[in-house]
C-alpha positions in Angstrom: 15.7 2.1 12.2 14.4 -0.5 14.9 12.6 -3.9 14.7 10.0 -4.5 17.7 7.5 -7.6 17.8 4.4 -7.2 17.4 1.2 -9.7 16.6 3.2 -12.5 17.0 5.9 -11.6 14.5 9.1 -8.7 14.4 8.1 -5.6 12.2 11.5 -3.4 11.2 10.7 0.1 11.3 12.1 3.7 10.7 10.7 6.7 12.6 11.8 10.4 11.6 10.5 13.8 12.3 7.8 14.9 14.8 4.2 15.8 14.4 1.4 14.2 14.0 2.0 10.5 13.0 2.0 9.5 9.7 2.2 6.0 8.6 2.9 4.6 5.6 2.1 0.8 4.1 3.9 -0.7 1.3 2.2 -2.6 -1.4 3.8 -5.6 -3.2 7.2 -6.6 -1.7 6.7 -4.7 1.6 9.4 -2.6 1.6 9.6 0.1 3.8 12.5 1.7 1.1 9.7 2.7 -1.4 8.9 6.1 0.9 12.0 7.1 1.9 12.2 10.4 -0.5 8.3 10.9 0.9 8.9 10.0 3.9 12.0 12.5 4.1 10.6 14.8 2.5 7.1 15.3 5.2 8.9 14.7 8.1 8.9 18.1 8.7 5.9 18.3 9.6 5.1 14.4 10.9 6.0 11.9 12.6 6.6 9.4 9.4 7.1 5.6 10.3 7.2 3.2 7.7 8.0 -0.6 7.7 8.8 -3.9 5.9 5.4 -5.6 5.6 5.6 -9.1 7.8 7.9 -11.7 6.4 9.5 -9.3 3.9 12.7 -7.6 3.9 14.1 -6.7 7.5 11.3 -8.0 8.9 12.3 -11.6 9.4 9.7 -14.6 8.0 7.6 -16.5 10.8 8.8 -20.0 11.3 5.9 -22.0 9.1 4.9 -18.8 7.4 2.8 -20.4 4.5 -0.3 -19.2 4.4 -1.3 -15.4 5.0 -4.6 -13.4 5.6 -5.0 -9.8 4.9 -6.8 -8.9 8.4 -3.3 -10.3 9.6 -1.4 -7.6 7.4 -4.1 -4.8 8.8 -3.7 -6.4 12.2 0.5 -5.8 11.8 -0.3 -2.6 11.3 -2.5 -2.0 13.9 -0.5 -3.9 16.5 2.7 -1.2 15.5 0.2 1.6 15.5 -0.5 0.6 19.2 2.8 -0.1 19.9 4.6 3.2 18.9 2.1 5.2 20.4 0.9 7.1 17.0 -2.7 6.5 17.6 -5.0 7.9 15.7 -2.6 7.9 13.1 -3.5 9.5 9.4 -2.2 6.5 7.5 -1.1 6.3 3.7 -1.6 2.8 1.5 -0.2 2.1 -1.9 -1.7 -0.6 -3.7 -1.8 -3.7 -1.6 -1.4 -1.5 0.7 -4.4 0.5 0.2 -6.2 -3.0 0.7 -4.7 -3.6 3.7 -5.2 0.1 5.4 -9.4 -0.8 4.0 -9.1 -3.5 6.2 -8.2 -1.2 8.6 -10.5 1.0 8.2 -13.0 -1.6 8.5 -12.4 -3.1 11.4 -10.0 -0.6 13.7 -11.4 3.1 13.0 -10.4 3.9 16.6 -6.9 4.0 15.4 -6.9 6.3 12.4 -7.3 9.7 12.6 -7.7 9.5 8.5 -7.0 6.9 5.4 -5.8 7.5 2.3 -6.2 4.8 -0.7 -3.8 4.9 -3.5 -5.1 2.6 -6.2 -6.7 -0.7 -3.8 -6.3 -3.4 -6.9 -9.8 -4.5 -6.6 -9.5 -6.2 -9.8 -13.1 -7.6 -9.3 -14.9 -4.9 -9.6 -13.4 -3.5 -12.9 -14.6 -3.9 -16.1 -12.7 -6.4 -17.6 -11.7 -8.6 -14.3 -10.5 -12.0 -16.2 -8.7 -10.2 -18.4 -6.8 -8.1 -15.4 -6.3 -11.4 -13.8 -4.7 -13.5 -16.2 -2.7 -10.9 -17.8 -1.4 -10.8 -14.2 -1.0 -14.5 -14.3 0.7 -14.5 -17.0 3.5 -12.3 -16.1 4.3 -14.3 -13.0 3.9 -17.5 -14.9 6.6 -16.3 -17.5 8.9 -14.6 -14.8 8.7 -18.2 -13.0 9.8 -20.2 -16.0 12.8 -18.0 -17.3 14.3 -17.4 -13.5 11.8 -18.0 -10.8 10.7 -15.9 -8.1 12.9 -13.0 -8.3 12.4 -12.6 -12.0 8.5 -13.4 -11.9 8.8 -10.4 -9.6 11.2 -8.1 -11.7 8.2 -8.8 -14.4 5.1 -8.1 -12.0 6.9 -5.1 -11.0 8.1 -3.7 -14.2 4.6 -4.3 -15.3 2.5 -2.5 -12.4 5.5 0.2 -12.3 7.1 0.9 -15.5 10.3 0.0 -16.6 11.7 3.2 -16.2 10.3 3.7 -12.3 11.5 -0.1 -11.7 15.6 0.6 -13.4 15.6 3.8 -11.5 15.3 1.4 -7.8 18.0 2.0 -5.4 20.1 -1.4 -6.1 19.9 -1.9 -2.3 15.9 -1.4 -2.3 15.8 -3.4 -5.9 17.5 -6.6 -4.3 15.4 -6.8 -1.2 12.4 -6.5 -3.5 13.4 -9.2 -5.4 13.8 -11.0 -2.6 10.7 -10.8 -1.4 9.4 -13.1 -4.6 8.6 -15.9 -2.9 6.4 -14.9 -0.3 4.5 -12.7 -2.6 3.5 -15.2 -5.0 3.6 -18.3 -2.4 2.1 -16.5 0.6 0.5 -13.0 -0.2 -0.9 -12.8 -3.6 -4.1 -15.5 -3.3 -5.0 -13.4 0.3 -4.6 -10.0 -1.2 -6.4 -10.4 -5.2 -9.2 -12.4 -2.7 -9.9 -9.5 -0.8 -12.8 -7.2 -1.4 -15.2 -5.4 1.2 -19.1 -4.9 0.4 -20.3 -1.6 -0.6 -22.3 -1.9 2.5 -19.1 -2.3 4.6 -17.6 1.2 2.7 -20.8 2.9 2.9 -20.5 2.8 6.7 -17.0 4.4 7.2 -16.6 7.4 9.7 -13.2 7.9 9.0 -12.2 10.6 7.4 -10.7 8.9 3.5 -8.9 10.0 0.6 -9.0 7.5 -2.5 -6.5 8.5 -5.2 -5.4 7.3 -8.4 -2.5 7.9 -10.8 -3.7 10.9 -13.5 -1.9 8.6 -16.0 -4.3 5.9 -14.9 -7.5 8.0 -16.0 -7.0 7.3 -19.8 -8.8 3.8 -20.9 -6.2 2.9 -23.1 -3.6 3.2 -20.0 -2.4 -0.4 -19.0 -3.4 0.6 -15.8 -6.5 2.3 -16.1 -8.2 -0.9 -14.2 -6.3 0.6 -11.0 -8.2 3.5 -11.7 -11.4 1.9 -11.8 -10.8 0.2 -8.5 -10.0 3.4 -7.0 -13.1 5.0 -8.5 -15.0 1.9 -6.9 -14.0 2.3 -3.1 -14.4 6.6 -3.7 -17.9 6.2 -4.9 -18.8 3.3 -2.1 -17.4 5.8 0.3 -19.3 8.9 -1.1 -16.0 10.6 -1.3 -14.3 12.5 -5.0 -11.6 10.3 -6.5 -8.3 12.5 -6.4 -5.7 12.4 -8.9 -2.2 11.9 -8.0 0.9 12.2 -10.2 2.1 9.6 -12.2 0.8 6.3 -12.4 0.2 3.6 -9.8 4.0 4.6 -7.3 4.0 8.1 -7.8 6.2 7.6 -4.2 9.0 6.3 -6.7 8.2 8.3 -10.2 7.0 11.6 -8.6 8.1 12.0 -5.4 8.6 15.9 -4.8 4.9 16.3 -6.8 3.4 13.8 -4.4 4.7 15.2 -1.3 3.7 19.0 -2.4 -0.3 17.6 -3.4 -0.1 15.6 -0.2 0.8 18.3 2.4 -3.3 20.3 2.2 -4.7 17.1 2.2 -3.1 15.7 4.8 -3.4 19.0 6.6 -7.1 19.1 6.1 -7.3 15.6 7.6 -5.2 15.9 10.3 -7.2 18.6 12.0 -10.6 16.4 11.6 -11.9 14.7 14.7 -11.0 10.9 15.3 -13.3 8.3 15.7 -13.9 7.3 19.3 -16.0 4.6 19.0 
């Protein structure tokens, strides 16, 4: 457990294990807490680093932090990358963090030895975008009213989560989550729902990617079977199958042990692939 500075701003870290790195990014609220029972579980076979997301958490808020970009979340995560010496580094993104590690993708291949996309909320491209987006909307507006950003945030994540994955949150992790309200909804949100590559850009990746999606997300009655879609988006722009994790959209918190055991071959098959070198 360490903070270094990076990219102009101080990332807090944790490193365990040895092997081949393995870095993880955090979705909404940043946390580095949501993989600590993955990132436990794998490190004995990698080097696991995960982190609180800039401005969230442990990792302190830039003075005049307003306004955010998602290259700057992909450049963070880059900049540690570099930093720790884990290049090329198989990398794992849930959720916002799946958009940020696209980004990555994108624009740093030389880094990653492999990608895997858990659920990128591309809500554009899914067949019912307005209604994604202002159910969304709604939610935060409500949270706002009746307690303001922490409870706008309980709701968003109790809504994306479950309510039985969000009671089960180690009171510890819960608070710091909640605490994170602010710049989510004032900073993040706009940059990270904005966000979406061409299917030219995804046609053109070299690096090796995964895209998976919560099994419970497959049905169309599922409140988040438009995760699903997304995920089916980015697998077919990258000519890759969409796999099918456990659970819903954080099987990290509701599935855990079933995540690690389906992760292990296909991070295994990954990690022996050749990295991009140019």
């Amino acid at each position: 457990m360490a903070t270094i500075d990076v990219n102009g701003t101080t990332l807090y870290h944790e490193q365990r294990g040895a092997g081949p790195p393995l870095l993880f990014i955090s979705g909404a609220t940043g946390d580095a807490g949501h993989w600590t029972e993955v990132a436990d579980a794998l490190a004995d076979e990698y080097t696991v680093v995960t982190y609180d997301r800039r401005a969230n958490s442990r990792s302190p808020r830039p003075e005049g932090y307003t306004t955010a970009s998602l290259p700057e979340q992909a450049d963070d995560a880059a900049a540690l990358i570099e930093a720790l010496g884990l290049a090329p580094a198989l990398v794992y993104g849930n959720s916002a963090g799946a958009l940020i590690l696209t980004d990555l993708v994108l624009r740093r291949p030389d880094l990653l030895r492999g990608a895997v996309l858990h659920e990128p909320p591309f809500a554009a491209v899914t067949s019912h975008p307005d209604e994604v987006l202002g159910t969304l909307q709604q939610i935060i507006t409500d949270g706002m009213a009746q307690g303001g950003p922490a409870r706008a945030t309980e709701l968003f994540l109790r809504s994306v989560s479950g309510d039985e994955v969000y009671d089960a949150f180690a009171p510890d992790l819960r608070d710091r989550m909640l605490g994170n309200g602010e710049v989510l909804f004032a900073v993040e949100m706009e940059p990270i729902m904005g966000y979406l590559p061409t299917v030219e850009q995804l046609s053109g990746v070299r690096v090796p990617c995964v895209v998976a999606s919560g099994a419970e997300n497959r049905d169309p009655t599922a409140p988040g079977h438009w995760f699903w879609e997304a995920a089916q988006w980015v697998a077919d722009g990258l000519g890759v199958p969409l796999l099918e994790t456990p659970g819903a959209h954080v099987p990290q918190a509701s599935h855990p042990a079933e995540l690690v055991a389906m992760l292990r071959p296909v991070l295994a098959r990954v990690a022996t692939s050749s990295p991009v070198t140019a």
